[in-house]
Kinemage of the C-alpha trace (Angstrom):
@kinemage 1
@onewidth
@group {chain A} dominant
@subgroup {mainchain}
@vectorlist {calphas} color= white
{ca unk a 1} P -11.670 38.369 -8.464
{ca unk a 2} L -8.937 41.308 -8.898
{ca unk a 3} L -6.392 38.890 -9.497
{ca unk a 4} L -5.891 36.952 -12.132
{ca unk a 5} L -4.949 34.069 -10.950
{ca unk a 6} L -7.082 33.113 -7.084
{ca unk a 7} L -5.059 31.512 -4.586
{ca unk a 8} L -6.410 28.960 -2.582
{ca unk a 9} L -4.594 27.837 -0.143
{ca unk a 10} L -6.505 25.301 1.411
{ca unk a 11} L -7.333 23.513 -2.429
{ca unk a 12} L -3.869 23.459 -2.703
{ca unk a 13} L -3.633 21.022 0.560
{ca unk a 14} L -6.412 19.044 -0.449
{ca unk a 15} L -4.607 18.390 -4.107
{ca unk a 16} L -1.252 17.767 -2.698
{ca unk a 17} L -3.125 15.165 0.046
{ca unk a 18} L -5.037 13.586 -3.062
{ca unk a 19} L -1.735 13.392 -5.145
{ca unk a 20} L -0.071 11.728 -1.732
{ca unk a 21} L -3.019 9.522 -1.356
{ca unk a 22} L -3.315 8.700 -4.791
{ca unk a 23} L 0.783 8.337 -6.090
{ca unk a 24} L 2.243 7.527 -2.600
{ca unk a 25} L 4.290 10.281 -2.736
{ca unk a 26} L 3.427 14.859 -3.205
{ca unk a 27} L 6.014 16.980 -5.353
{ca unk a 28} L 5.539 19.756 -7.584
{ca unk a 29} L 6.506 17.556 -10.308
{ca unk a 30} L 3.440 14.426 -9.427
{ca unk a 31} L 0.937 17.664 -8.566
{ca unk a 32} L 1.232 19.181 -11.954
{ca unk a 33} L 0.594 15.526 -13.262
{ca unk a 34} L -2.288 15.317 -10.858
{ca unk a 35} L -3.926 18.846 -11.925
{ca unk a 36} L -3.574 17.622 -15.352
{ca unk a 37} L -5.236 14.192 -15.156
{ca unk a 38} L -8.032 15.525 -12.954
{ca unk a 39} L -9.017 18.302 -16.087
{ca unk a 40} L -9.164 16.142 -18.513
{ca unk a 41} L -10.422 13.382 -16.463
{ca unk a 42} L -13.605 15.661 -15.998
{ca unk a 43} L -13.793 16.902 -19.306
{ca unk a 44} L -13.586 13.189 -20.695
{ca unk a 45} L -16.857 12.861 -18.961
{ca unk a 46} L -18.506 15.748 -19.016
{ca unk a 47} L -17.553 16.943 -22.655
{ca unk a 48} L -16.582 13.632 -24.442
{ca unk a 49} L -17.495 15.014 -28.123
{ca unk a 50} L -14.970 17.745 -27.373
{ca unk a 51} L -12.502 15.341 -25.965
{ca unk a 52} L -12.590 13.255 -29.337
{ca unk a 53} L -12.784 16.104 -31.334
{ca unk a 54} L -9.430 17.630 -29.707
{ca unk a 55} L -8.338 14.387 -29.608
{ca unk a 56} L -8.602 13.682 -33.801
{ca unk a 57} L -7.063 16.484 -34.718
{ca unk a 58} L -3.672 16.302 -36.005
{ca unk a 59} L -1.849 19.002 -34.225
{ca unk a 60} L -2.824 17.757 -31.098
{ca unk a 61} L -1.610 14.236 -31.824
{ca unk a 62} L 1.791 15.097 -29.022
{ca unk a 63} L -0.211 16.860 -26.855
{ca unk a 64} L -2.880 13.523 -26.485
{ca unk a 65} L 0.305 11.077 -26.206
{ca unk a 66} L 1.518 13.093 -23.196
{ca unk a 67} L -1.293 12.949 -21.419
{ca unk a 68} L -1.571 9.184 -22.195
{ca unk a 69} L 1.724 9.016 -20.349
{ca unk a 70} L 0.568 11.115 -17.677
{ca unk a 71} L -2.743 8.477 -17.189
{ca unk a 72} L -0.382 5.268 -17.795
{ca unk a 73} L 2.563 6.858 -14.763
{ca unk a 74} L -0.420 7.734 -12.254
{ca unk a 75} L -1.698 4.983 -12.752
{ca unk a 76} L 1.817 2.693 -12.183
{ca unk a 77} L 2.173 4.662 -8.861
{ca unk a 78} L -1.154 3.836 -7.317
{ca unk a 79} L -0.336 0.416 -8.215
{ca unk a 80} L 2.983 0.680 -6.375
{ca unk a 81} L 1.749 2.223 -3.796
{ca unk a 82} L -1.144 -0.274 -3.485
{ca unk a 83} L 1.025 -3.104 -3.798
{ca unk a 84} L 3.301 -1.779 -0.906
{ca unk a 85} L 0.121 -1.857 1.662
């Protein structure tokens, strides 16, 4: 990898598909959110000491409240959107 960030186009498809799929709707803004929940998702799972760790320490008291907002607005849009079907 020469760069340091590798583009890949198709992943990018697939993510803005599974943010369509997911949210009913695919912008830059609901992709972001998507990318986000995703990570930590995984890392709730795989890692969950390190999850609670980060997660207990005081400085990262903002940083675990937005991402609570992030879970609690994904998951209000796949409700809309579910409801709409």
């Amino acid at each position: 990898m020469s760069d340091q960030k590798q583009q890949i186009p198709e992943l990018d498809d697939l993510i803005n598909k599974f943010t369509e799929l997911l949210t009913g709707e695919s912008n830059p803004d609901r992709v972001e959110m998507i990318k986000t929940w995703c990570i930590y998702s995984h890392m709730m799972k795989v890692m969950p000491p390190l999850i609670q760790h980060w997660g207990s320490e005081p400085s990262h008291q903002e940083a675990k409240a937005q991402i609570k907002q992030i879970f609690d607005q994904i998951k209000q849009w796949n409700q809309e959107k579910n409801n709409r079907s």
